[in-house]
NUKOLFI-720540 format. One record per residue: x, y negated, z of N, C-alpha, C in turn; residue in three letters; residue number from 1. Coordinates in pm, whole numbers, plus 32768, in hexadecimal, padded with zeros to 4 digits. Example, Ala and Ser with C-alpha at 12.3 -4.5 7.8 and 13.67 -1.06 7.14 Angstrom:
BEGIN
{nc1=8527, nc2=8239, nc3=830C, cac1=84CE, cac2=81C2, cac3=830C, cc1=8528, cc2=814A, cc3=830C, residuo=ala, num=1}
{nc1=8505, nc2=80E1, nc3=82C4, cac1=8557, cac2=806A, cac3=82CA, cc1=850A, cc2=7FFD, cc3=8313, residuo=ser, num=2}
This chain:
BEGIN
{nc1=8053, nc2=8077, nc3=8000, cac1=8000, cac2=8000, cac3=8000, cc1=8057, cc2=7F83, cc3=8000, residuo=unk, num=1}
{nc1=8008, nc2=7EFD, nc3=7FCE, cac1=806E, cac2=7E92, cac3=7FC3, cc1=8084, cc2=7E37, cc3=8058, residuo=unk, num=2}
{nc1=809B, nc2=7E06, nc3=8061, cac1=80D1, cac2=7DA8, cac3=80E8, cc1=8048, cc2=7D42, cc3=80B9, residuo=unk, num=3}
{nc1=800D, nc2=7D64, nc3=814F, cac1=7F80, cac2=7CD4, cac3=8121, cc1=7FBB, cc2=7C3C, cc3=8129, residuo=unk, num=4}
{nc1=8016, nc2=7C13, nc3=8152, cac1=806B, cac2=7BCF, cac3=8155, cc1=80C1, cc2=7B72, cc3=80FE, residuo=unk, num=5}
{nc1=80BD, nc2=7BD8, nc3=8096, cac1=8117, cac2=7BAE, cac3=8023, cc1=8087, cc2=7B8B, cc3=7FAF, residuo=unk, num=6}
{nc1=8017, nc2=7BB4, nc3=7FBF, cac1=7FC9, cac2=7BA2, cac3=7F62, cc1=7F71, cc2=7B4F, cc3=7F9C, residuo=unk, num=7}
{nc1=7F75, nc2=7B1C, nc3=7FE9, cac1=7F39, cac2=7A85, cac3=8039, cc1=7F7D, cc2=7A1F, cc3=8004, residuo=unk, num=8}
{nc1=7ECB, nc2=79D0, nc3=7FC9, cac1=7EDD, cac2=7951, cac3=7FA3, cc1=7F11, cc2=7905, cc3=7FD8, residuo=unk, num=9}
{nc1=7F8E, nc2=789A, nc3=7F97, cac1=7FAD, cac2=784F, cac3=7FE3, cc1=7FBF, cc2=7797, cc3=7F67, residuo=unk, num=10}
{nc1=7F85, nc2=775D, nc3=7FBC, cac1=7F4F, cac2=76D6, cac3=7F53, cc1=7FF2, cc2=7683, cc3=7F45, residuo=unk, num=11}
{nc1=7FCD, nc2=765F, nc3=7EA8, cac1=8058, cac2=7606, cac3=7E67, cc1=8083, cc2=7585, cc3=7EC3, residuo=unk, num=12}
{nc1=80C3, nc2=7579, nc3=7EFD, cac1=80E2, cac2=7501, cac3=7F45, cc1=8144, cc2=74B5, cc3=7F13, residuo=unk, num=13}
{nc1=8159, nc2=74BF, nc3=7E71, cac1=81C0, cac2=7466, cac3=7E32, cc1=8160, cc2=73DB, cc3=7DFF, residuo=unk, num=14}
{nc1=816A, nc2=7348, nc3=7E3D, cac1=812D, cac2=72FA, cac3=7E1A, cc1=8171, cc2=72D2, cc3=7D6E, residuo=unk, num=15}
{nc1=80CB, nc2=72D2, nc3=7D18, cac1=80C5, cac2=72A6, cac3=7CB6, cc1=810D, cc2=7244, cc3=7C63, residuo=unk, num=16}
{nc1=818C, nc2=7214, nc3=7C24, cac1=81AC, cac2=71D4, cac3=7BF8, cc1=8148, cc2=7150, cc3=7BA1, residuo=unk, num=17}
{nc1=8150, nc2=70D6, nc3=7BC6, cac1=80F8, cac2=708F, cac3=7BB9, cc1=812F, cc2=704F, cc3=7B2D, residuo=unk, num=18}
{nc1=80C9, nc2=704E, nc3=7ABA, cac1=80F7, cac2=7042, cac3=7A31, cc1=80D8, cc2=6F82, cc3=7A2B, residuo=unk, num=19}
{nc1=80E6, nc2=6F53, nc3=7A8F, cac1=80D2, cac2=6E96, cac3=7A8C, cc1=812D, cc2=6EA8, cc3=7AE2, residuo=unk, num=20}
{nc1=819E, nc2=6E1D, nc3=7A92, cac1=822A, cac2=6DDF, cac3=7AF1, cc1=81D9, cc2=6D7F, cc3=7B43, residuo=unk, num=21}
{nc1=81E0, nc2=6D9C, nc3=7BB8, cac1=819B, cac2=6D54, cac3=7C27, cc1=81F2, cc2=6D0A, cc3=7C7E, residuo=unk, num=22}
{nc1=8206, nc2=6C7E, nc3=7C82, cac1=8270, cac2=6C35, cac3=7CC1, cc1=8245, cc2=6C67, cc3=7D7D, residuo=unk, num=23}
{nc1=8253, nc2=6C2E, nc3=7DE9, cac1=825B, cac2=6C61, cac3=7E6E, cc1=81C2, cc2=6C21, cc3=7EAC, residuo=unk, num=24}
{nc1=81B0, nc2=6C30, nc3=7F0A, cac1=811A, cac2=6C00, cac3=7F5F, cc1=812E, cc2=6B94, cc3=7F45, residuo=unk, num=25}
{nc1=817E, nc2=6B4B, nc3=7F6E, cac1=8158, cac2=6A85, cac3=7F6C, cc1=8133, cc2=6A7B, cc3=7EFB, residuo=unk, num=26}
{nc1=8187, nc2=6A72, nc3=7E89, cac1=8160, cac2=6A34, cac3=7E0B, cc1=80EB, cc2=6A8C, cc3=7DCF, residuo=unk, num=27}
{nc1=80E4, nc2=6AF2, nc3=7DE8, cac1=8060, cac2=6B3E, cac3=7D9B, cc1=7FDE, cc2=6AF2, cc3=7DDD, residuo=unk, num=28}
{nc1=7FC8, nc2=6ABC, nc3=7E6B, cac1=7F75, cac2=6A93, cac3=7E78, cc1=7F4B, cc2=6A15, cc3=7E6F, residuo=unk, num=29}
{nc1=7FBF, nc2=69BF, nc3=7E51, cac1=7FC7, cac2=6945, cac3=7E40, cc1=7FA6, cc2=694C, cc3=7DB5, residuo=unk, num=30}
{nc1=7FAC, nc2=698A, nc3=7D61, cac1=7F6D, cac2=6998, cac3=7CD0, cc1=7EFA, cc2=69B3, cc3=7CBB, residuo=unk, num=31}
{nc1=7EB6, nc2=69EC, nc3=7D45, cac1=7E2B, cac2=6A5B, cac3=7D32, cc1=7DDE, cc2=69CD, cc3=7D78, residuo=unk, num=32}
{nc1=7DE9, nc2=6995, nc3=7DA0, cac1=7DF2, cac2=692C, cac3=7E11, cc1=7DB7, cc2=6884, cc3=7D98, residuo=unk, num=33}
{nc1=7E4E, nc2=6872, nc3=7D3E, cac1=7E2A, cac2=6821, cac3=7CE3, cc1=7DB8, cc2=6857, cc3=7C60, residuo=unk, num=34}
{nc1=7D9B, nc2=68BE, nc3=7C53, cac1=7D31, cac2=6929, cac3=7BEE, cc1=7D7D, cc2=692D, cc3=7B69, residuo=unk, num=35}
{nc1=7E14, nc2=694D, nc3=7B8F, cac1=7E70, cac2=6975, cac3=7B3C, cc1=7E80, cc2=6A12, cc3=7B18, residuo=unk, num=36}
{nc1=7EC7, nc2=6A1B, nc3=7AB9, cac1=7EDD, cac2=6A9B, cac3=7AAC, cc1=7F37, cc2=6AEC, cc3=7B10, residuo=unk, num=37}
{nc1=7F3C, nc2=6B5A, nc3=7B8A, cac1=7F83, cac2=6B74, cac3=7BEA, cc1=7FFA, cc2=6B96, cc3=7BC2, residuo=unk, num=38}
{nc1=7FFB, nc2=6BEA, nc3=7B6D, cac1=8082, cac2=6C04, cac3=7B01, cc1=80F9, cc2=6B89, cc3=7AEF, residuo=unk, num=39}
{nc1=80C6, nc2=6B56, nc3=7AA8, cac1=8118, cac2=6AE5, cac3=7A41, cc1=8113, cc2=6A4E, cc3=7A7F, residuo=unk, num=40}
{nc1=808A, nc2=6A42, nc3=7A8C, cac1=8053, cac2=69AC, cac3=7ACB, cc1=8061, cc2=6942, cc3=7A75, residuo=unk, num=41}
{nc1=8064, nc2=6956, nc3=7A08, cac1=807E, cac2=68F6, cac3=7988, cc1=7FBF, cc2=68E5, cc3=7948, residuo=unk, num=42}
{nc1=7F89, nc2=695D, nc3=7960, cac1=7EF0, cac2=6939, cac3=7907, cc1=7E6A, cc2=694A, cc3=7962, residuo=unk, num=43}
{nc1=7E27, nc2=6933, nc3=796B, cac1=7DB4, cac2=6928, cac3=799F, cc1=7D67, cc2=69AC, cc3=799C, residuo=unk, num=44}
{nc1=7D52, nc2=69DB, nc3=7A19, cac1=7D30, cac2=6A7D, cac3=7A28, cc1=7C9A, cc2=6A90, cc3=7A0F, residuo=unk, num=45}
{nc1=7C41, nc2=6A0F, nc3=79EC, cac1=7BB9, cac2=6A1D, cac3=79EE, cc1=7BAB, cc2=69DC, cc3=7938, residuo=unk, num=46}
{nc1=7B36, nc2=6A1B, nc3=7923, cac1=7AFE, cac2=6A06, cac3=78AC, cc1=7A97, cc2=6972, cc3=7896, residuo=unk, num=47}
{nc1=7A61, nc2=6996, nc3=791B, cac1=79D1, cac2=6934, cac3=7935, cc1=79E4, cc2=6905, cc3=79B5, residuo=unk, num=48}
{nc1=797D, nc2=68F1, nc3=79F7, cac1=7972, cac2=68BE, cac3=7A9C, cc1=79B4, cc2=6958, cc3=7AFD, residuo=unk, num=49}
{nc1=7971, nc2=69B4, nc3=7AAB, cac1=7971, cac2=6A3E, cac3=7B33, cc1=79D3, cc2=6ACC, cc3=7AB9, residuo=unk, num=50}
{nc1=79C9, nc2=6A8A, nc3=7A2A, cac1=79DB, cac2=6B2C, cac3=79E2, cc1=7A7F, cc2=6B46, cc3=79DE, residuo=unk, num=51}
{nc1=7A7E, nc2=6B8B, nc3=79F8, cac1=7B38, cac2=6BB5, cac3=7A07, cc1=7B6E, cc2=6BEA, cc3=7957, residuo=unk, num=52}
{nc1=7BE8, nc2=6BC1, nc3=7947, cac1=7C03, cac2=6BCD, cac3=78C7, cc1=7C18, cc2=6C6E, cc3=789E, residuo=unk, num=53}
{nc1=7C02, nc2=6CBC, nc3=7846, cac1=7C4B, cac2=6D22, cac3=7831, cc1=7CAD, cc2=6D82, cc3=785A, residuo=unk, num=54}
{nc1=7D23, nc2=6CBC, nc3=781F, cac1=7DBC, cac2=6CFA, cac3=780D, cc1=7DF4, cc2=6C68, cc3=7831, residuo=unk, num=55}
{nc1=7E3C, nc2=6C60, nc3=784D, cac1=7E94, cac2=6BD3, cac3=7882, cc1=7EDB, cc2=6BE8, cc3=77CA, residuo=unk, num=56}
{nc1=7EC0, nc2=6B77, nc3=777D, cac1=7EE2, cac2=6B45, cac3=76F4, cc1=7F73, cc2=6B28, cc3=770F, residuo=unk, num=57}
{nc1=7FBB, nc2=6B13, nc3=777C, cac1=8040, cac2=6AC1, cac3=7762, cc1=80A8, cc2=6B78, cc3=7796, residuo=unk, num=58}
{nc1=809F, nc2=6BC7, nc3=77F9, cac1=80C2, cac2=6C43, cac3=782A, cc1=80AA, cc2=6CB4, cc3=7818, residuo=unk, num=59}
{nc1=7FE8, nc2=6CA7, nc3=77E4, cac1=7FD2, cac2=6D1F, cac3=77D7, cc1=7F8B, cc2=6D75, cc3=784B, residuo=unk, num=60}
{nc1=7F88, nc2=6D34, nc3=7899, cac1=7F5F, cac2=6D7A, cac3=7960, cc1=7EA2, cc2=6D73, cc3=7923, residuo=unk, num=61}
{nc1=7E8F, nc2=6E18, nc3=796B, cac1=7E18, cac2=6E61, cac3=7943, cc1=7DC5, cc2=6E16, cc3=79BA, residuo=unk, num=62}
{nc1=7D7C, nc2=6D98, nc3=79A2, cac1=7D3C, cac2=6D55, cac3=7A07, cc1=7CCD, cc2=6D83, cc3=7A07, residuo=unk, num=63}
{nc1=7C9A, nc2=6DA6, nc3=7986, cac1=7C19, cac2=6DE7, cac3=79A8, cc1=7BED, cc2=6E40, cc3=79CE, residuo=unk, num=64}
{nc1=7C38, nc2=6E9E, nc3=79DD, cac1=7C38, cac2=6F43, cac3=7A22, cc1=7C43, cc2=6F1F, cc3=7ACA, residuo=unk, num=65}
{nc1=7C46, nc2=6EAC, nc3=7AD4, cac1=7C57, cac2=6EC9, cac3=7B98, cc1=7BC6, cc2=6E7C, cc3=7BB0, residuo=unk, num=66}
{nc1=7B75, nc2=6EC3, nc3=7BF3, cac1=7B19, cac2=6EEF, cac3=7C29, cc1=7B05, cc2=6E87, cc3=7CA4, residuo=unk, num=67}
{nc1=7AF9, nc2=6E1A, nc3=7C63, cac1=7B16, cac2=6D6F, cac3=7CF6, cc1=7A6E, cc2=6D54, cc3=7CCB, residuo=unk, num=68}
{nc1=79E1, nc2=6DBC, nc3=7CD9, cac1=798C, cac2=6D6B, cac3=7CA9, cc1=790E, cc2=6D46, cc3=7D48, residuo=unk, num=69}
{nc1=7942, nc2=6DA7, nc3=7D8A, cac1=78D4, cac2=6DB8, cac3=7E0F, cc1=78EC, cc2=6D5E, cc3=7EA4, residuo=unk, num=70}
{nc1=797A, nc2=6D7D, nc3=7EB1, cac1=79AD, cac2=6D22, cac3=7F14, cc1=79C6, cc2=6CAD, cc3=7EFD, residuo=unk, num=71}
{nc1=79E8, nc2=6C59, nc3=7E9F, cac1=79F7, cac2=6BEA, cac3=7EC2, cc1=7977, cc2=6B85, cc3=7EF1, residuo=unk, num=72}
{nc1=78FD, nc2=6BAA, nc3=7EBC, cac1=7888, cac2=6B65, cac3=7F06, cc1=7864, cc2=6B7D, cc3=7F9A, residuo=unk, num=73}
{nc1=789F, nc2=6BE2, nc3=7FC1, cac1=785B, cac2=6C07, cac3=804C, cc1=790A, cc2=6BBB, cc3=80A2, residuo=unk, num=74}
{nc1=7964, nc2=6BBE, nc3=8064, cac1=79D3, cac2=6B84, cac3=80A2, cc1=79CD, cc2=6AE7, cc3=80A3, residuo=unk, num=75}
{nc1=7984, nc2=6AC0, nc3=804D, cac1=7949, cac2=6A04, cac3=8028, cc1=78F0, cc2=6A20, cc3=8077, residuo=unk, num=76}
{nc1=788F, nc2=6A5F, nc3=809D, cac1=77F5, cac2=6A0F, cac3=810A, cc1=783C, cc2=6A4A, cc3=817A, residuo=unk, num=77}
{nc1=78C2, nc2=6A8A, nc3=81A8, cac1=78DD, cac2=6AB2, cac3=824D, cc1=791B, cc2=6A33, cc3=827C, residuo=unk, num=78}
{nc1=7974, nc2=6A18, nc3=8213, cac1=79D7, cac2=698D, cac3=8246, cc1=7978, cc2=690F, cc3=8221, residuo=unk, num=79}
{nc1=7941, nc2=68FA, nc3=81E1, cac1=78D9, cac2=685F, cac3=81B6, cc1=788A, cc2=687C, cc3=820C, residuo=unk, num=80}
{nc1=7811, nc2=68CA, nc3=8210, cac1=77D0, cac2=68B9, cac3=8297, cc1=77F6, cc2=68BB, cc3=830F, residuo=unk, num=81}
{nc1=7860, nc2=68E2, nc3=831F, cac1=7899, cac2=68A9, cac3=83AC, cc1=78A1, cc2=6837, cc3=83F0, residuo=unk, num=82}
{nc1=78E1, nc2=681E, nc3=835D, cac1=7914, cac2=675B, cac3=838A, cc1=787E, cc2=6719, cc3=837A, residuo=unk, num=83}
{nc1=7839, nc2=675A, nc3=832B, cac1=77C7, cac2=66FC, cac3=833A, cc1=776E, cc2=66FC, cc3=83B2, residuo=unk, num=84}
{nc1=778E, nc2=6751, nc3=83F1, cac1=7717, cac2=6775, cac3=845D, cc1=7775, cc2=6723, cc3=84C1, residuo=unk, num=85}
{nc1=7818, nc2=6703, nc3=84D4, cac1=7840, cac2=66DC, cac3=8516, cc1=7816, cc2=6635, cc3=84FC, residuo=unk, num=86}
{nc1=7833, nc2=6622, nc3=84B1, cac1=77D7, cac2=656C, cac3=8491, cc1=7760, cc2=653F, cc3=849A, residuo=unk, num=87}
{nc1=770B, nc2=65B0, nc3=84BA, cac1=769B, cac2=659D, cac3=84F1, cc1=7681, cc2=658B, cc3=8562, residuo=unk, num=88}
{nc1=76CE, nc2=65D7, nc3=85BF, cac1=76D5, cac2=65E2, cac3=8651, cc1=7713, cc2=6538, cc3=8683, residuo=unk, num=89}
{nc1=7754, nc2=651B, nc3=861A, cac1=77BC, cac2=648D, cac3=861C, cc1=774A, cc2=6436, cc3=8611, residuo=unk, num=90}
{nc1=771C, nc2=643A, nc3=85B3, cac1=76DA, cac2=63C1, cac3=8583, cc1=7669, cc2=63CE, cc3=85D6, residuo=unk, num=91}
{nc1=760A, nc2=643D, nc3=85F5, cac1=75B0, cac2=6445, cac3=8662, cc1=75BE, cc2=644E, cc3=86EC, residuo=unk, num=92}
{nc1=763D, nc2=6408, nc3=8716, cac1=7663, cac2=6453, cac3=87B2, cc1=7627, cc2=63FE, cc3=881C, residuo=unk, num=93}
{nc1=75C8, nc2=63AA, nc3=87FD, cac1=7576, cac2=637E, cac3=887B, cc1=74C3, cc2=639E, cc3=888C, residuo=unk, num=94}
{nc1=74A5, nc2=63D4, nc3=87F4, cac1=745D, cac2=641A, cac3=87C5, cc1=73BF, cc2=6387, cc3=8795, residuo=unk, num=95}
{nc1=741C, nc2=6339, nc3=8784, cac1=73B1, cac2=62C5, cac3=8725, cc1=737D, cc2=62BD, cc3=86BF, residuo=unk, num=96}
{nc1=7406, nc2=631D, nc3=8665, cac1=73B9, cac2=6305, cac3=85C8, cc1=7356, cc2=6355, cc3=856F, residuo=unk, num=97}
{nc1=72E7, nc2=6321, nc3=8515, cac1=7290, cac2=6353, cac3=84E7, cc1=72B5, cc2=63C1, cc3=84A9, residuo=unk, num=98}
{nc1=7252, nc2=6444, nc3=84A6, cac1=726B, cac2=646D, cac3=8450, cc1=7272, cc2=6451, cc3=83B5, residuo=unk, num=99}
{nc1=7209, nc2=6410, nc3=8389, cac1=721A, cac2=63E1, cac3=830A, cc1=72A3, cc2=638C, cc3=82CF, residuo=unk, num=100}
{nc1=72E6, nc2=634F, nc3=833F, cac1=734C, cac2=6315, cac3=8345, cc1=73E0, cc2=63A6, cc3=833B, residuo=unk, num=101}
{nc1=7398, nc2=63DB, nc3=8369, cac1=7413, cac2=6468, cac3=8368, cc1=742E, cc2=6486, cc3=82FD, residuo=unk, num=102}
{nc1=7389, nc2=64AD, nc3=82B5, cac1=7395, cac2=64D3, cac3=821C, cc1=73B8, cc2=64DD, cc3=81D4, residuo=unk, num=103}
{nc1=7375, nc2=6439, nc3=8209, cac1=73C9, cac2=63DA, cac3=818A, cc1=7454, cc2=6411, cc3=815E, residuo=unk, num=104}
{nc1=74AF, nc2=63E1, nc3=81B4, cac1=753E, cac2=63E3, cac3=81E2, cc1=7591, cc2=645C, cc3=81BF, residuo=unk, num=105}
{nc1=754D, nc2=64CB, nc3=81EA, cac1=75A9, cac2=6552, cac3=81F4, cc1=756E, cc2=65AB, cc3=81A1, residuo=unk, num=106}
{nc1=74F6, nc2=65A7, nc3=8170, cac1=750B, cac2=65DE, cac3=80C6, cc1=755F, cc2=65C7, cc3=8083, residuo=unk, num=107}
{nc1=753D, nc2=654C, nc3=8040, cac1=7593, cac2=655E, cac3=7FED, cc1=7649, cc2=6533, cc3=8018, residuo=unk, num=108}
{nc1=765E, nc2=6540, nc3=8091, cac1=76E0, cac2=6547, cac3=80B4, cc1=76FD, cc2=65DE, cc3=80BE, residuo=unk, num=109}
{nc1=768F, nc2=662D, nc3=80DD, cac1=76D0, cac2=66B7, cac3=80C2, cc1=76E1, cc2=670E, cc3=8037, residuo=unk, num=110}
{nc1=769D, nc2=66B4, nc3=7FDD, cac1=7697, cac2=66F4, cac3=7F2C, cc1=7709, cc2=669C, cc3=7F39, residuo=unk, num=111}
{nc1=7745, nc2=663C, nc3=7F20, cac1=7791, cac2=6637, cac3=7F06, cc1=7838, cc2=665D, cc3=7F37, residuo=unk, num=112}
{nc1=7849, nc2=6672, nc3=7FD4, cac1=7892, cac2=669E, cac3=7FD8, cc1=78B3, cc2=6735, cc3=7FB9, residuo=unk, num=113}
{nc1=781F, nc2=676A, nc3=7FB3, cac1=7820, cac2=67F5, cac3=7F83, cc1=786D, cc2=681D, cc3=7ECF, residuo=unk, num=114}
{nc1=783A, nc2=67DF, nc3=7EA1, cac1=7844, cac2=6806, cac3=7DE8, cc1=78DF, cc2=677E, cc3=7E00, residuo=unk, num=115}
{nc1=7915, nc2=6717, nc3=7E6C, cac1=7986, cac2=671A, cac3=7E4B, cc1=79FC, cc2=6767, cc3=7E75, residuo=unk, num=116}
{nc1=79E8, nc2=6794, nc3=7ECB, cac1=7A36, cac2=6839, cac3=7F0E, cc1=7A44, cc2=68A7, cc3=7E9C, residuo=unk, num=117}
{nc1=79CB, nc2=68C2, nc3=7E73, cac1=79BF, cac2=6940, cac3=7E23, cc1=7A09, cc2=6964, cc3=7DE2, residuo=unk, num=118}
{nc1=7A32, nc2=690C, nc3=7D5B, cac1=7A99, cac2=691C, cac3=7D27, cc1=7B52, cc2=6914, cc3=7D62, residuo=unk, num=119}
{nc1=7B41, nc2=68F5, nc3=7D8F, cac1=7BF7, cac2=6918, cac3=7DE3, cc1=7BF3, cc2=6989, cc3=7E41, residuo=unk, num=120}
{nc1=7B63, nc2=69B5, nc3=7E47, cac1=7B6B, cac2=6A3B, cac3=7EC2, cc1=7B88, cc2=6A89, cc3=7E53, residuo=unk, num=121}
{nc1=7B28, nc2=6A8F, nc3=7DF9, cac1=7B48, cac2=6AE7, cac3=7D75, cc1=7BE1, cc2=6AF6, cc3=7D2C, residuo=unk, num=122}
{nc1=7C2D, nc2=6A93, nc3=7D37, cac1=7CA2, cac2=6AA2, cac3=7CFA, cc1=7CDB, cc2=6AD6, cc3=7D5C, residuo=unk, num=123}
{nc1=7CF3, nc2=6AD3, nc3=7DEF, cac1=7D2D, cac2=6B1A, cac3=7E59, cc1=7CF4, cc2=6B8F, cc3=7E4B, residuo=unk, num=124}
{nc1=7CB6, nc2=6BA8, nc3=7E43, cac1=7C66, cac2=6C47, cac3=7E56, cc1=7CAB, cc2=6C6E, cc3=7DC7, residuo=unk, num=125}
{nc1=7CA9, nc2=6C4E, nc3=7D6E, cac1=7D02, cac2=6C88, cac3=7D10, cc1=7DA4, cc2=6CA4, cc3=7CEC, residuo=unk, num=126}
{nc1=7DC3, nc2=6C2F, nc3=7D4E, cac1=7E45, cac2=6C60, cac3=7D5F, cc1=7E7E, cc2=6CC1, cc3=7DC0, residuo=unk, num=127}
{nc1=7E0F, nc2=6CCF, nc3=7E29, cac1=7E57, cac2=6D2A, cac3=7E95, cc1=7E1C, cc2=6DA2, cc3=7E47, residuo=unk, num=128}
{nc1=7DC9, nc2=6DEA, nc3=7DDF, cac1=7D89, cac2=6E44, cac3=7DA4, cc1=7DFA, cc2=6E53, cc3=7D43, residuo=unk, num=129}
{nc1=7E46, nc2=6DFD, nc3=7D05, cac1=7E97, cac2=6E4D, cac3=7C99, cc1=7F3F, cc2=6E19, cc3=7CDA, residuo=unk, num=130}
{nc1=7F2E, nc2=6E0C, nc3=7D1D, cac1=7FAC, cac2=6E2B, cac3=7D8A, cc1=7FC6, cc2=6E9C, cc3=7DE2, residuo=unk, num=131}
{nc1=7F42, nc2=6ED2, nc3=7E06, cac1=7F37, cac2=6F51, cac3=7E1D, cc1=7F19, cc2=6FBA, cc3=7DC0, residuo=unk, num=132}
{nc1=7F20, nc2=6F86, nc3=7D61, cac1=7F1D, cac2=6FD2, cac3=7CEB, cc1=7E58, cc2=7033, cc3=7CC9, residuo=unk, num=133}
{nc1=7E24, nc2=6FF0, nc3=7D19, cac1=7DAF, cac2=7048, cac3=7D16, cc1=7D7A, cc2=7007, cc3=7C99, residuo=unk, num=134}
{nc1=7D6E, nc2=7062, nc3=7C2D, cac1=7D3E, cac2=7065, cac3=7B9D, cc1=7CAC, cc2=709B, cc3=7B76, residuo=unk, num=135}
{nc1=7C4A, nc2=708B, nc3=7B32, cac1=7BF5, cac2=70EC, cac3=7AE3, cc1=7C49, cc2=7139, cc3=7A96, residuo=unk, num=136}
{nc1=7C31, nc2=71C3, nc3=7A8E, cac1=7C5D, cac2=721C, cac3=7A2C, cc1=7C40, cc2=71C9, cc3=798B, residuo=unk, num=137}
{nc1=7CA2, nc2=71DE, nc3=793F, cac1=7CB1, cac2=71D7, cac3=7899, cc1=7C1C, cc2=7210, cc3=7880, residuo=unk, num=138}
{nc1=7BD8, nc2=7283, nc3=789A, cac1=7B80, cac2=728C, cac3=7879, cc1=7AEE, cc2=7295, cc3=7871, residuo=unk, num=139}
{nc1=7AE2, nc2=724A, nc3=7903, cac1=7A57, cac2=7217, cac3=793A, cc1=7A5F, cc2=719C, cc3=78EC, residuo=unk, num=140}
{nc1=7AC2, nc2=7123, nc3=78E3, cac1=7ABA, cac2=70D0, cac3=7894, cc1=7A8C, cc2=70C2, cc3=781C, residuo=unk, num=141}
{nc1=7AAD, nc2=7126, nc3=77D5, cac1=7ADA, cac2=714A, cac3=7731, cc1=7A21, cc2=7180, cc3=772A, residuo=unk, num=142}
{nc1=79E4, nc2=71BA, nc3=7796, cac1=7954, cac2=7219, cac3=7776, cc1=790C, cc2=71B5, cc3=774B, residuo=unk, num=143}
{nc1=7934, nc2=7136, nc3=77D2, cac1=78CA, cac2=70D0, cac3=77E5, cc1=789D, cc2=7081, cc3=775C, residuo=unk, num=144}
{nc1=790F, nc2=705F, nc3=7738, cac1=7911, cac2=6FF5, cac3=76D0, cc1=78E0, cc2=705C, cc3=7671, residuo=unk, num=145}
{nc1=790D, nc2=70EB, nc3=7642, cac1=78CF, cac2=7127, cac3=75B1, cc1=781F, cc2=7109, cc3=75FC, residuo=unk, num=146}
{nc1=77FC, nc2=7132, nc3=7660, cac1=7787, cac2=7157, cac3=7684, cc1=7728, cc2=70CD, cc3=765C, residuo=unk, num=147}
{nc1=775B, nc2=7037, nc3=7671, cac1=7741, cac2=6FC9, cac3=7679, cc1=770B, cc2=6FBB, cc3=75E8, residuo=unk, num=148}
{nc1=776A, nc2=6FB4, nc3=759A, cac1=7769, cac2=6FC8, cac3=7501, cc1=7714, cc2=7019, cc3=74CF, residuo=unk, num=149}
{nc1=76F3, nc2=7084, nc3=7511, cac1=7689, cac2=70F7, cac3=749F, cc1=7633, cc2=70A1, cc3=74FC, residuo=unk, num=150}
{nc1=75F8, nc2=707B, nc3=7563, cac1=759A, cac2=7035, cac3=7589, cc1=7557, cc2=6FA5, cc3=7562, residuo=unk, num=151}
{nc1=75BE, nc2=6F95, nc3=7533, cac1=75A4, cac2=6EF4, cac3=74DA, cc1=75D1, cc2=6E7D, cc3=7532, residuo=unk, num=152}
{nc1=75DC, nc2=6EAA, nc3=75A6, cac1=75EB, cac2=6E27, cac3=760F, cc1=7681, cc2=6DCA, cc3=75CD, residuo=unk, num=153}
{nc1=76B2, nc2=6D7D, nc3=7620, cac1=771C, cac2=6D51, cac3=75ED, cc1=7760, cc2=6D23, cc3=7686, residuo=unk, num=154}
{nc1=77E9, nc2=6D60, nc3=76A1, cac1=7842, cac2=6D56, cac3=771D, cc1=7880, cc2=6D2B, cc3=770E, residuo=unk, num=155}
């Protein structure tokens, strides 16, 4: 009989060689930070307000395969509503002012500090994502887009 031992699974623990030249933590986030490319930091890592590019045009860094689409909103309303709830407590701390007067005030102080956060959480969240190298597979990507196309939509 064989040695149960020798035919026990045992998991690859050689970390993945990461196919993006990734400069060190500071500057990757100081790039993810400005909504640069984390790679290079020469081009602009967004398409639109929120759409992440592909491919970084000047390096080549697979921006669109990293998977920055869930957290960065829930990481924008933990830190913005914070501070906002803390300026409320400020601005209400003897407890005089109207509500309508609140409303007023901290609506739209929280849309806006919200959607102006968003985007730089998003470029951080993408740089610590392809600094850690966490990628979509080549071919969940590759399904989406054929799938998009026989569907008619346009991505």
């Amino acid at each position: 009989m064989s040695d149960p031992a020798s035919t026990a699974w045992r998991s690859d623990r050689s970390r993945p060689v990461n196919p993006v030249a990734m400069p060190g933590w500071g500057p990757a986030l100081r790039r993810g930070l400005m909504m640069r490319c984390p790679s290079c930091g020469t081009t602009s890592a967004f398409e639109g307000y929120l759409k992440v590019r592909p491919e970084c045009p000047h390096c080549a860094a697979p921006l669109g395969r990293v998977p920055c689409d869930d957290a960065p909103p829930y990481i924008t309303l933990v830190i913005a509503l914070h501070f906002i709830i803390v300026c409320m407590l400020l601005a209400d701390f003897d407890g005089g002012m109207n509500w309508i007067v609140s409303m007023a005030i901290f609506v739209p102080l929280t849309l806006v500090v919200l959607l102006g956060m968003l985007r730089p959480v998003k470029g951080i969240t993408l740089a610590i994502m392809l600094k850690n190298n966490m990628l979509r597979p080549v071919t969940a990507t590759t399904n989406v887009k054929s799938a998009d196309r026989s569907s008619g939509r346009n991505g």
